[in-house]
C-alpha positions in Angstrom: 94.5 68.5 158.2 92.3 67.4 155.1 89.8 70.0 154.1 86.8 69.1 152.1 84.2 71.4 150.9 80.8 70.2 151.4 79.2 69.8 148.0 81.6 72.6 146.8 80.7 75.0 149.3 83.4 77.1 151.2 81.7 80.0 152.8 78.4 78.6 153.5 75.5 76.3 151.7 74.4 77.3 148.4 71.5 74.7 147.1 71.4 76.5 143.8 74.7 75.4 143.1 76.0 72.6 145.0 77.4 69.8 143.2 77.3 71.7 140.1 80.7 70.8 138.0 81.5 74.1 137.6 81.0 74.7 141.6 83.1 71.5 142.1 85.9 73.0 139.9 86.2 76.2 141.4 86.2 74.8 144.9 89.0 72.6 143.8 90.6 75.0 142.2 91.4 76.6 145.8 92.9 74.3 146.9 90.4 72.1 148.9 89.1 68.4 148.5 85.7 69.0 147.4 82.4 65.9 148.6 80.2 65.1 145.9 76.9 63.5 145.6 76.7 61.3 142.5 74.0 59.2 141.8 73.7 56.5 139.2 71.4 55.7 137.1 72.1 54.8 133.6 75.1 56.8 133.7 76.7 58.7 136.8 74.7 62.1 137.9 75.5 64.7 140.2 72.8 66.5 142.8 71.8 66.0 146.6 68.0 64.7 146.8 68.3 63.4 142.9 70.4 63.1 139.7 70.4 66.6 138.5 73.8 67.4 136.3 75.3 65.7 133.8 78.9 65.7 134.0 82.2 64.6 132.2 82.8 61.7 134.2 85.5 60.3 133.4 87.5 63.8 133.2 86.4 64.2 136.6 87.7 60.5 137.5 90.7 60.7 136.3 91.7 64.7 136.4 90.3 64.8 140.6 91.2 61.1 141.5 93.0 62.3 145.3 90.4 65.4 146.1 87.2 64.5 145.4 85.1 62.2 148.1 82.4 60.5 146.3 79.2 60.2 148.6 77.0 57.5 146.5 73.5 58.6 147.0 72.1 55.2 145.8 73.0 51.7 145.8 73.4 51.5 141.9 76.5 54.7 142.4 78.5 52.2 144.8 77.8 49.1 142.8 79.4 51.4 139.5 82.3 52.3 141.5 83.1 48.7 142.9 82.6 47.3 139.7 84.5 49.8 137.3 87.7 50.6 136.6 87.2 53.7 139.2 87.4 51.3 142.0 90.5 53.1 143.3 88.5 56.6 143.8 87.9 56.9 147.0 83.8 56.5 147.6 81.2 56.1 150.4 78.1 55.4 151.2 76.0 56.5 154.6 72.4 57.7 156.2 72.5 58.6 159.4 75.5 55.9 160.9 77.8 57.0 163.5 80.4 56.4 161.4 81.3 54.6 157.9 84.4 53.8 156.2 85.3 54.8 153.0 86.8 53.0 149.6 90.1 54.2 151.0 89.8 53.0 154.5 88.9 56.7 155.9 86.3 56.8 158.9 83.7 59.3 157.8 81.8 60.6 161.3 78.5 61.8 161.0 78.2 65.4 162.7 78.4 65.5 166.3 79.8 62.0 166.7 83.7 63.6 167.5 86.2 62.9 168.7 87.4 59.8 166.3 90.9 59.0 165.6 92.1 60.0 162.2 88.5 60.5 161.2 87.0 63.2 158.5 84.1 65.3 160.9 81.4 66.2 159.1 79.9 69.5 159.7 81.7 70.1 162.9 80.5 73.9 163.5 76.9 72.1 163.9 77.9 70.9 167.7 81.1 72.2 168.3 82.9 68.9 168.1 86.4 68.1 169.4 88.6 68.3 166.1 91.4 67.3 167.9 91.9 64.0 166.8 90.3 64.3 163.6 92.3 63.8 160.1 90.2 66.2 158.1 87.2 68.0 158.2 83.9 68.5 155.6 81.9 71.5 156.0 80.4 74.1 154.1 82.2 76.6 156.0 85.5 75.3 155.3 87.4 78.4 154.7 86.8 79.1 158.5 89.0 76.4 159.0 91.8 77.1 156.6 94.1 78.4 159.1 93.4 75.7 162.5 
């Protein structure tokens, strides 16, 4: 089972420092895949509602290539990835869709939408989904499934 920590969280949200690099770093640092918001504008940005941290880009490309899930929070973030020499990261982009597949061919299922085959549930503890079939699971509670 893939775990991702949501934004870096692992034992619940913390909006002062989600998707901070540091935040990102530590999370990865224990072992999980870590999702990130990143936003481009005339460089890529990290933050959830808007660009908010500046970040070493291409350290973080290269150094977290397998464990970090890029969500692109606008159009201009995906467009950078397709068109880069990042194009093998593995990136996304999604509102409220059942489901959407990421750059690597992963189904990414939008909370309460399980049980999907070999899919990453998002923010299962929200409905209580089936995990049963799932590949990996994003939460900001991931530590609580560290052990399933």
């Amino acid at each position: 089972m893939i775990l991702i920590s949501h934004r870096g969280n692992i034992n619940g949200p913390n909006p002062s420092k989600e998707n901070h690099p540091e935040y990102i770093k530590k999370a990865l640092n224990q072992g999980y895949n870590v999702e990130v918001d990143i936003w481009y504008t005339d460089k890529p940005m990290l933050g959830h509602d808007n660009p908010k941290y500046e970040f070493d880009s291409h350290t973080f490309f290269i150094t977290y290539q397998k464990n970090i899930w890029w969500h692109c929070k606008n159009l201009e973030a995906l467009i950078f990835f397709q068109n880069s020499s990042y194009a093998d990261l593995n990136y996304f982009w999604h509102e409220e869709d059942t489901v959407t597949l990421t750059s690597q061919n992963n189904i990414w299922a939008y909370p309460g939408k399980q049980p999907v085959q070999n899919s990453i549930a998002v923010m299962p503890e929200m409905y209580g989904d089936d995990l049963s079939q799932c590949l990996g699971i994003c939460s900001d509670f991931i530590i609580n499934y560290k052990n399933e």
